[in-house]
Each structure stands twice: as structure tokens, then as C-alpha cells.
C-alpha positions as CSV (number, residue, x, y, z in Angstrom):
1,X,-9.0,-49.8,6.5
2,X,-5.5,-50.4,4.7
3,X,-5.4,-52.8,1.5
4,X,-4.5,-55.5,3.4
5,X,-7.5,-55.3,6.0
6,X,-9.7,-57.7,6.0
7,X,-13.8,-56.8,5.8
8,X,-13.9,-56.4,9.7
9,X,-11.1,-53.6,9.1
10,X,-7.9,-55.5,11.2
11,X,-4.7,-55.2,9.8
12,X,-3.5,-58.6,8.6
13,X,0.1,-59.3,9.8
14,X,2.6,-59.5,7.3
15,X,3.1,-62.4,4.9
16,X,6.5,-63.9,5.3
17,X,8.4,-65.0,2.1
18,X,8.4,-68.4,1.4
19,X,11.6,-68.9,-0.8
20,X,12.6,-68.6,-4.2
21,X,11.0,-71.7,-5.3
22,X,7.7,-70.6,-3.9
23,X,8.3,-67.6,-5.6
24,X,9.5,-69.1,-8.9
25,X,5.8,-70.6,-8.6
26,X,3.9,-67.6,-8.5
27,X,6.2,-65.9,-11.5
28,X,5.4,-68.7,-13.8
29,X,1.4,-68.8,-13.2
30,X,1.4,-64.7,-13.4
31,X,3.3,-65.3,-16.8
32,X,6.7,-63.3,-15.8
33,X,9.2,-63.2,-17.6
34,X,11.8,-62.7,-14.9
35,X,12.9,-65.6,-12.4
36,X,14.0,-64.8,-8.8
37,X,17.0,-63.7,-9.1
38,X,15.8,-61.0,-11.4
39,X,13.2,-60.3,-9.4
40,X,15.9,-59.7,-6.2
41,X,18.0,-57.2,-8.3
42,X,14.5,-55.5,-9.1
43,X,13.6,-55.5,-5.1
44,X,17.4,-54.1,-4.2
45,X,16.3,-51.1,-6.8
46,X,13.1,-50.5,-4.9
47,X,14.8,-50.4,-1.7
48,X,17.5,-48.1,-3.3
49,X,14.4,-45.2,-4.2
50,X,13.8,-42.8,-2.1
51,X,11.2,-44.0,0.1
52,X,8.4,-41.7,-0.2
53,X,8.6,-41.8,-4.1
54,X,7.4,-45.8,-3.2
55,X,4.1,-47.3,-4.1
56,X,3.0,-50.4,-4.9
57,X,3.3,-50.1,-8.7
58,X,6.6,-51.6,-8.5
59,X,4.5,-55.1,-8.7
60,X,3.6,-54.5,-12.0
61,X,7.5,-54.8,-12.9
62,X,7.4,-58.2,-12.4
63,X,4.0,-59.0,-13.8
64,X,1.4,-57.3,-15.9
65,X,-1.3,-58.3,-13.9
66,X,-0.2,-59.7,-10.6
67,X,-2.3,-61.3,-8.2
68,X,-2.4,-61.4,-4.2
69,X,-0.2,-64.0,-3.5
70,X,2.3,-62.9,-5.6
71,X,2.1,-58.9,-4.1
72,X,2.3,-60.2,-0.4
73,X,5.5,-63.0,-2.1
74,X,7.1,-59.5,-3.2
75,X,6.3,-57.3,-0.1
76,X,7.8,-60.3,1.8
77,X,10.8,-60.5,-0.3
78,X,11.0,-56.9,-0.4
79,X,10.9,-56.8,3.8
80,X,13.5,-59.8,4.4
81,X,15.9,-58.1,1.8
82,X,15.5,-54.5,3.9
83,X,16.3,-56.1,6.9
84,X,19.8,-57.3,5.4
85,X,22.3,-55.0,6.7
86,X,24.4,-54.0,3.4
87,X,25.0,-51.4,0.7
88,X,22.8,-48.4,1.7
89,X,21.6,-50.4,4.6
90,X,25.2,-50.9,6.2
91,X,25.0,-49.2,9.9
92,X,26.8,-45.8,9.4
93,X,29.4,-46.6,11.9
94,X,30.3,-49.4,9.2
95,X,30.6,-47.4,6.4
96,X,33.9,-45.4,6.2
97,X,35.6,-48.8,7.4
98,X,34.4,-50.5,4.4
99,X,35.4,-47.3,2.2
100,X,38.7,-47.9,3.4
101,X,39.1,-51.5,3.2
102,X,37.7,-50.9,-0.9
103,X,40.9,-48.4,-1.1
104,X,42.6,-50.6,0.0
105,X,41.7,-53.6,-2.2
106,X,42.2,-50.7,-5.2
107,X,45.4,-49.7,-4.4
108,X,43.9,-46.5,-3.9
109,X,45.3,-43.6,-1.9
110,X,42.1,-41.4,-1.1
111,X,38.8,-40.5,-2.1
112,X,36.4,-37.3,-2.4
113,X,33.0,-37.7,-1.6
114,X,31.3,-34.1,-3.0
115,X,27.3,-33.9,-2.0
116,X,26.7,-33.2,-5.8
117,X,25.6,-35.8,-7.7
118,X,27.5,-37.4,-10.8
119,X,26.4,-34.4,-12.9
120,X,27.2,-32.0,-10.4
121,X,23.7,-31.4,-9.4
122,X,23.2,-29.3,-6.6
123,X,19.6,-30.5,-5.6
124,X,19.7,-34.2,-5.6
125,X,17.0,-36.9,-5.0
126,X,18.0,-38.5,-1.3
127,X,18.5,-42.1,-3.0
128,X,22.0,-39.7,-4.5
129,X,22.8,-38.1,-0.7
130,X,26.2,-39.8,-0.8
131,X,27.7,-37.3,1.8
132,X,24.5,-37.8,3.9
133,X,25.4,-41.9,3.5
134,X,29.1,-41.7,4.5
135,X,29.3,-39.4,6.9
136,X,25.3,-38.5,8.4
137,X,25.9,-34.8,7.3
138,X,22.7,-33.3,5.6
139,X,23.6,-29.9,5.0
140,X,23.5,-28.4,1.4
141,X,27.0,-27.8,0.6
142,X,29.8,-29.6,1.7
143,X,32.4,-32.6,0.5
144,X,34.5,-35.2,2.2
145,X,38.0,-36.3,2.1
146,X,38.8,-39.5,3.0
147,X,42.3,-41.3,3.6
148,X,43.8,-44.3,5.1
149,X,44.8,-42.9,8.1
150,X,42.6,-40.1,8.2
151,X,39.3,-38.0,6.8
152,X,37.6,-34.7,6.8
153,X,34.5,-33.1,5.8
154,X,34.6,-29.4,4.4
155,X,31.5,-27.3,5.4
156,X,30.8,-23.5,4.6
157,X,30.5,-21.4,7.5
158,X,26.7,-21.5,8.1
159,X,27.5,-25.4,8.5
160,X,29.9,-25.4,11.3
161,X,27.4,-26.5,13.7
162,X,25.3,-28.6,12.4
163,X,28.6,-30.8,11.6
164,X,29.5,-31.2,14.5
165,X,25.9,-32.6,15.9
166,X,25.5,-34.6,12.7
167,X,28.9,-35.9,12.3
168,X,31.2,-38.2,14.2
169,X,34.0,-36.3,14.8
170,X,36.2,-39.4,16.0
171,X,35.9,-40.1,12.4
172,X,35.8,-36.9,10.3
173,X,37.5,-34.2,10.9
174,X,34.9,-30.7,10.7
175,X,37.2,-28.2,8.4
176,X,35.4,-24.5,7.4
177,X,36.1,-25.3,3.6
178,X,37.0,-21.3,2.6
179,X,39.4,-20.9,5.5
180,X,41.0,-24.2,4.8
181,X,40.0,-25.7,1.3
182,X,39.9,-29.5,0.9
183,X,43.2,-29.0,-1.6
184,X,45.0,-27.2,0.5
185,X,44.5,-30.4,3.6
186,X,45.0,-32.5,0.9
């Protein structure tokens, strides 16, 4: 029996989310202090975690104490933004369009997409997989070149297959990054 069973133990479907206003309702008798828009940018954070590091917790964001109706109000909210295909959510076969369209729009030339992290991490949390995002490789080294007219993704030798089941080639070309390093394509 899950939380949301009832005493005979069958799952209760999901509560759908009844608007901001309803929403704005249950914030104010829980004593919030953030509003629904707030509570939206909160929700996009959620979804932006990695997924297994996700438990219900997160309620207790938007109120100390929060009651049933307002948990199922932020499941529901959290569910119908999900299903909103954008930022992380975009289908992959969208993504390295969009990238280009942003170059575009900042007069931009190219971009490098290394699977470190900001810091140069090497082991990053999946929420920071941007290679993995862009281009569906999940290999632990590699980077990404990408131009207006064309885009590669540099792999190590014990990579050179996985690439090529992981990414689409149509879009990224597969280069082995010692024999021809993304500076010297560049």
C-alpha cells in the first residue's frame, strides 16, 4: 500500500491541478509565503534534480506543515509541468536546432559542450550531463563542437562505438579526439 492508497490498499488515481487560483488557496491557508508563481519556479527546480535524489520533502519548501490537499495540488502541478515539453524536457531531436537558433540570436559563431561540469568536474550529478542532453552520448569522457553548418563530438578511443549507437550521426559528426583533437577540426 503506497501513501496515496486508500485503507482497502487501491492506488488512488492522480489528483489533477486545479489552477493557480486553487492553488493560491491552499498557500494562503497553509501560511506560505510564496504565491504560484514561486511555487512554479520551485517545481521547474524539482524536475531539474536528478530523479532518484527526489522525495516528497520538496513539499515542505512551500509550507512548513503542508496538508493533503495541498501535496496532491503540488504533485499535480509538478506532473502537468513535466509533461511540458521544454528546457531539459525538449525531445532530443529538438535540441541542437534550438542550440543553433540561440547562436544565432547571439551573434555567435560556435559552441563547446565539454561533459565536465562548470568546475571541470569529472564525476557529475546527471541533472549536469550536458553532453548526455545535447547529443544522447553517456560515455565518461568526451566534448562537442557545435557550428552553424555543422557539429562533432570528440570521443577517446574506448568510445568509438558506443558513439555511434548513442549518437545521431546525421547530426554529430563521431571524431577519435587524440587522432583528430577538437582544435585541430575547429
Amino acid at each position: 500500500m503506497s501513501a496515496k492508497s486508500p485503507p482497502g490498499g487501491e492506488e488512488c488515481p492522480p489528483e489533477s491541478y486545479r489552477g493557480d487560483e486553487e492553488l493560491g488557496r491552499l498557500l494562503a491557508k497553509a501560511r506560505s509565503a510564496l504565491g504560484p508563481a514561486e511555487v512554479r519556479d520551485l517545481v521547474s527546480g524539482v524536475l531539474g534534480a536528478p530523479q532518484a535524489a527526489i522525495t516528497d520533502a520538496w513539499h515542505e519548501l512551500v509550507a512548513a506543515s503542508p496538508d493533503p490537499g495541498l501535496k496532491a495540488q503540488l504533485d499535480a502541478l509538478k506532473a502537468a509541468l513535466a509533461a511540458v515539453p521544454r528546457g531539459p524536457w525538449r525531445p532530443r531531436a529538438e535540441r541542437l536546432p534550438a542550440l543553433r537558433a540561440e547562436l544565432r540570436r547571439l551573434g555567435v559563431a560556435g559552441f563547446i559542450v565539454p561533459r565536465t561540469d562548470e568546475h571541470q568536474n569529472e564525476f557529475i550529478p546527471p541533472a549536469l550531463e550536458r553532453l548526455a542532453w545535447l547529443t544522447g552520448f553517456t560515455g565518461s569522457a568526451g566534448s562537442a563542437v557545435v557550428f552553424e553548418a555543422r557539429a562533432a563530438i570528440f570521443v577517446d578511443g574506448r568510445y568509438t562505438l558506443q558513439v555511434r549507437d548513442q549518437v545521431a550521426i546525421a547530426d554529430f559528426e563521431p571524431r577519435h579526439a587524440s587522432e583528430q583533437p577538437a582544435l585541430a577540426w575547429i
